[in-house]
C-alpha positions in Angstrom: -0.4 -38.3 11.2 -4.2 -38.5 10.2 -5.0 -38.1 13.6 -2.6 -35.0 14.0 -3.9 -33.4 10.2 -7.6 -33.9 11.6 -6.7 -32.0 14.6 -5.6 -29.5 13.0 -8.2 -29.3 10.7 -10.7 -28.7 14.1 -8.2 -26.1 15.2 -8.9 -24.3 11.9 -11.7 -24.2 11.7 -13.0 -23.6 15.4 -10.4 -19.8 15.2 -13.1 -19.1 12.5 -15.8 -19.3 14.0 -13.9 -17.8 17.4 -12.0 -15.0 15.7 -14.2 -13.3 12.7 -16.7 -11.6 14.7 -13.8 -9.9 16.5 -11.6 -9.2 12.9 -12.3 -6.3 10.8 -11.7 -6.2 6.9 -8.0 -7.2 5.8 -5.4 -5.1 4.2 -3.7 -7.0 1.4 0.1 -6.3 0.9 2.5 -7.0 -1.6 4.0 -10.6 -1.2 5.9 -12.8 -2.6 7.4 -16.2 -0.6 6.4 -18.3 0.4 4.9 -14.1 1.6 0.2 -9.0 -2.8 -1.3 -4.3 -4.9 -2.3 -1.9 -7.4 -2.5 1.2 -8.1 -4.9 3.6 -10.2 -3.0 6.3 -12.4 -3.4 9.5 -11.1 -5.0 12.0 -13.6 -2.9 15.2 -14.4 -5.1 18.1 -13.2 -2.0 20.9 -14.5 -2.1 18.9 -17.9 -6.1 19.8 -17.9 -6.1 22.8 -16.8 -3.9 24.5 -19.9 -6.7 22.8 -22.8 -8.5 25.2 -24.0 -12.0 23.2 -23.8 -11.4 19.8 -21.7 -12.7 16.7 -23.0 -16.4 15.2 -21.8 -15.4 12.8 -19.4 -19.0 10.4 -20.6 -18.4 8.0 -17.4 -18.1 10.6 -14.8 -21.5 12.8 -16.6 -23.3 9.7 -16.0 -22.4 9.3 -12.3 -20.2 6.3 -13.3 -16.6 4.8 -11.8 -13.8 3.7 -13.8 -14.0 0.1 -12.6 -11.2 -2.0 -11.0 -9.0 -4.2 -13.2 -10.1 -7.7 -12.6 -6.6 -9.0 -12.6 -3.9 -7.7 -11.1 -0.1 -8.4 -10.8 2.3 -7.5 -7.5 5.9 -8.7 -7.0 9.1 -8.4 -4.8 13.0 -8.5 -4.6 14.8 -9.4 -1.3 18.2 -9.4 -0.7 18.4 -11.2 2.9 21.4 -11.3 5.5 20.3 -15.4 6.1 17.4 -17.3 4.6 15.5 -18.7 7.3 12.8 -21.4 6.7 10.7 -22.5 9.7 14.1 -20.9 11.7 16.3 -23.4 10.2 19.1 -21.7 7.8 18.9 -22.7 4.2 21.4 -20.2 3.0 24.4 -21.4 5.4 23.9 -18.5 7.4 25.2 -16.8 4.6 23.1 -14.0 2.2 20.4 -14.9 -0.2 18.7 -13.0 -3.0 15.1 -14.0 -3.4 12.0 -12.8 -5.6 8.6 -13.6 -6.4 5.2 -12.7 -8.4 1.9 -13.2 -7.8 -1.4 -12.8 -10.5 -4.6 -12.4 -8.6 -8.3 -12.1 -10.1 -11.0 -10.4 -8.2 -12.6 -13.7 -7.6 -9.9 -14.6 -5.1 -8.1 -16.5 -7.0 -4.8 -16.2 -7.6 -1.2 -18.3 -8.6 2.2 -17.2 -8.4 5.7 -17.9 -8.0 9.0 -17.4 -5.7 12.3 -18.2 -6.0 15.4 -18.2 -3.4 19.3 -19.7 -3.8 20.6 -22.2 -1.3 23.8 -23.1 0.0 24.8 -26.2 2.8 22.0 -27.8 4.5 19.2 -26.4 1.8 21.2 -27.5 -1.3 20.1 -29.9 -3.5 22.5 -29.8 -6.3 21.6 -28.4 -9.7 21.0 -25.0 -9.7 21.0 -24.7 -5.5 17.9 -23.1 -5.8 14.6 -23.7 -4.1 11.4 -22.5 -6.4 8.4 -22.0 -4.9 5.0 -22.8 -7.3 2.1 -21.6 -5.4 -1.9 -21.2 -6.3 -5.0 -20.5 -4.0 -7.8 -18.7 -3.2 -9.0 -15.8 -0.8 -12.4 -15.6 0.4 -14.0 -13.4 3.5 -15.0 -15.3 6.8 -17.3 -13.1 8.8 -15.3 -9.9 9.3 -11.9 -11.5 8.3 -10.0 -13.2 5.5 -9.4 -17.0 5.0 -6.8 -17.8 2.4 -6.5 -21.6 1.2 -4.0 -22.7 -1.2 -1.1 -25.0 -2.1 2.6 -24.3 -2.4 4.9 -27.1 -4.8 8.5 -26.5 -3.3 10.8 -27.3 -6.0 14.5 -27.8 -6.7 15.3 -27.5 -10.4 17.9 -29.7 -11.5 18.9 -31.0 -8.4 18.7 -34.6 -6.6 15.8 -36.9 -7.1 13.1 -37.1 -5.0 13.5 -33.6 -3.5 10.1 -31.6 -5.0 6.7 -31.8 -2.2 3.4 -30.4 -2.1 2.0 -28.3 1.4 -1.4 -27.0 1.6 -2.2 -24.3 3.5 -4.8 -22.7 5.1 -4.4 -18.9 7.3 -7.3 -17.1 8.7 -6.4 -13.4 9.2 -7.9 -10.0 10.3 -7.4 -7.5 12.8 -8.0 -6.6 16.3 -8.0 -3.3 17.5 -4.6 -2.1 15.4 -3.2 -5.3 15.3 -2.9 -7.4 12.5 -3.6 -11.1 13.1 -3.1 -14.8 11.0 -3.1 -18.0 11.9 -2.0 -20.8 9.8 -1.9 -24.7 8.8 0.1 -26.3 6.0 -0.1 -30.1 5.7 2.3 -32.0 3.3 0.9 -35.1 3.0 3.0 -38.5 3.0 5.7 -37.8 -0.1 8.8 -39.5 -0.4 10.8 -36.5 -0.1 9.6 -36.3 3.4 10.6 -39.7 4.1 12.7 -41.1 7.1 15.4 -42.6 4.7 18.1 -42.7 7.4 18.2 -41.9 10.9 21.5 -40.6 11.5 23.9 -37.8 9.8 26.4 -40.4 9.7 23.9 -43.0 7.6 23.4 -40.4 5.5 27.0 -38.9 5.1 27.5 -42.6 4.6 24.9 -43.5 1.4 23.6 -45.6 3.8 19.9 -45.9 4.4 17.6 -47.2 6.5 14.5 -47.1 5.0 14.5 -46.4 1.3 11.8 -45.3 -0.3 10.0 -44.5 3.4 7.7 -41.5 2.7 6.0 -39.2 5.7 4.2 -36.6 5.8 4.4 -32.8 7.7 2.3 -30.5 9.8 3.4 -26.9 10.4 0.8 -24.3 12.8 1.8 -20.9 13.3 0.8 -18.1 14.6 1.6 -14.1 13.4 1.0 -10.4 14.8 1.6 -7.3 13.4 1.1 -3.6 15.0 2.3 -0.5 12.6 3.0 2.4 14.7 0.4 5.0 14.6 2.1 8.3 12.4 4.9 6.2 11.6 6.7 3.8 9.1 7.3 1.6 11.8 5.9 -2.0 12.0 6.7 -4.7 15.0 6.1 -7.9 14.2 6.3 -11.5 15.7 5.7 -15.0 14.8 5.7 -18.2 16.5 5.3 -21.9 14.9 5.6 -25.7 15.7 6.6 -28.4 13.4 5.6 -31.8 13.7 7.1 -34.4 11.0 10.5 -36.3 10.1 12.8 -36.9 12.7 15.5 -38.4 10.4 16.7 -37.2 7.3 14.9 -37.4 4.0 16.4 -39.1 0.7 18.6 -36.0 0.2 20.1 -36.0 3.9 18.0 -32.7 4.9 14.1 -32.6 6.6 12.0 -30.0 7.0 11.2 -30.9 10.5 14.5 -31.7 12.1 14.2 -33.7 15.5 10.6 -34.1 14.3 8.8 -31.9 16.8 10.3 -28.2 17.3 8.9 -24.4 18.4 10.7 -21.9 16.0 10.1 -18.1 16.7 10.6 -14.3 15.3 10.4 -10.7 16.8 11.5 -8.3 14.9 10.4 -4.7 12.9 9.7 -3.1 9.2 10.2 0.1 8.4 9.2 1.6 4.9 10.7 5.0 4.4 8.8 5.2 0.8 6.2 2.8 -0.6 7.4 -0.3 -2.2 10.7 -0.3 0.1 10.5 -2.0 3.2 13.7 -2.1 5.3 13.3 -5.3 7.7 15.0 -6.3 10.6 14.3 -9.8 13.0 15.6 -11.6 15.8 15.3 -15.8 15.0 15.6 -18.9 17.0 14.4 -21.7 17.4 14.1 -24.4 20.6 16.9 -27.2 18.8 19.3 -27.4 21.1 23.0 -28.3 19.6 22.7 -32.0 21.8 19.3 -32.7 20.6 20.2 -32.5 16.8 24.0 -33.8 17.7 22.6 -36.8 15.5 21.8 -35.7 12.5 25.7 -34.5 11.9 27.4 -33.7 10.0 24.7 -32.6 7.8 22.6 -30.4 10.1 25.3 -27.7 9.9 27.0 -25.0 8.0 29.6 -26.4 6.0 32.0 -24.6 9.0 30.4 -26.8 11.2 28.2 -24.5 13.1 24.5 -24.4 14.2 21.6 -23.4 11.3 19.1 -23.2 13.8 20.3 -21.3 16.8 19.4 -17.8 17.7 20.5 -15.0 15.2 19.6 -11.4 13.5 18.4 -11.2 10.1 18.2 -8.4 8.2 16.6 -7.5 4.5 16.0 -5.2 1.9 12.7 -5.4 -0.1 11.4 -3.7 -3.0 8.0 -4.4 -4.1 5.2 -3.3 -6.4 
């Protein structure tokens, strides 16, 4: 895997120098999961206007700007027809509420967190909850934005052995009036990434193979987004391959089932008034039922049915 993290390093770092001098400034959004804005208060010109002698506004006499806060805080609420990570279900197929928070300084810095309940193949036990701990730092590249970071997925109270760190890199700008990024994360060798048994059945049977193996995870994608000229209206799409585990982990789940996969979204936002955005996705992914036919039972709802074939998502967000 060093070979493949050093690759992807060189793929990084060679859209950088490809893409910036074709990006133009970014426009930052709220986000919150694992997918950030502020507003000024607007001054009350009729409230004004009724004083009889208005007060000396000193900055604006001396040609001066009310500066920016240097830290500002943006969040979200989702409520989600499937939770989809990587297009594998970790809701089984059923809804999910999610939420999240970010604090960002002007420096580029910023930390936040993100939260999501599971059910089937993404529980852990405990609270069946995946949170999301995430911290990094945004910084221009020519004419675009690289953001570098890491994300600690966690599961509180649940099984051993089930919390990993991912960095990430994405470069991002635009082209024309489309909106492009381009990502790496890299979890390095953990033992929650480990090939503990290489079956379903091993697993469904508390029997491993390899306890206590530990490997490690490489995720590239790629994202484009076009809003509509005079419109609410956003299309989207996304594409990304996963390269890792192609057993099941200590807990009987991976991130990269069959190891090596494509996953893939198309879909639109619409956002009838700011900080609503009403979302709706097409997502698949290229695991076919007989190539994952070994990792049952577990890499299925609890029904018994697929969690990473084709299917329509839709969403609700509120943001600020």
């Amino acid at each position: 895997m060093s070979f493949r993290f050093t690759q992807a390093a060189s793929a990084v770092a060679l859209l950088a120098c490809l893409a910036s001098p074709a990006f133009a400034a970014e426009t930052d959004g709220a986000q919150a999961g694992p997918v950030d804005t502020s507003t000024k208060p607007e001054i009350n010109d009729a409230a004004v206007a009724v004083r009889a002698i208005a007060p000396i506004d000193l900055a604006a006499a001396m040609g001066q700007e009310e500066a920016a806060p240097a830290i500002t805080i943006s969040g979200s609420a989702t409520l989600t027809s499937d939770y989809r990570f990587r297009g594998v279900s970790q809701s089984d197929e059923g809804m999910a509420v999610q939420g999240g928070f970010t604090i960002a300084h002007d420096s580029g810095f910023y930390a936040g967190a993100w939260g999501s309940n599971l059910a089937g193949w993404g529980t852990f036990g405990g609270a069946n909850m995946e949170l999301d701990l995430i911290a990094g730092f945004k910084f221009p590249v020519g004419e675009g934005t690289l953001d570098t970071g890491v994300t600690w997925y966690m599961y509180p109270s649940g099984a051993d052995e089930t919390d990993f760190a991912e960095l990430y890199a994405k470069l991002s700008g635009t082209v024309g009036p489309v909106a492009l990024t381009a990502g790496v994360a890299y979890a390095p060798s953990q033992e929650a990434l480990g090939k503990v048994f290489n079956t379903g059945a091993r697993a469904a049977a508390g029997l491993p193979n390899k306890p206590g193996d530990k490997e490690d995870n490489l995720y590239l994608s790629g994202d484009a987004v076009y809003g509509i000229a005079d419109t609410p209206v956003s299309l989207k799409a996304h594409i990304g391959y996963s390269d890792g585990n192609a057993g099941l982990g200590p807990n009987g789940t991976s991130v990269a089932p069959t190891g090596t996969y494509l996953d893939w979204l198309i879909g639109a936002d619409v956002v009838p008034t700011p900080g609503l955005t009403l979302s709706i996705a097409y997502v698949d992914t290229d695991i076919s039922q007989a190539e994952s036919a070994y990792l049952l039972p577990n890499f299925a709802t609890l029904a018994g049915n697929p969690i990473a074939d084709a299917t329509v998502v839709f969403s609700v967000t509120a943001s600020f």
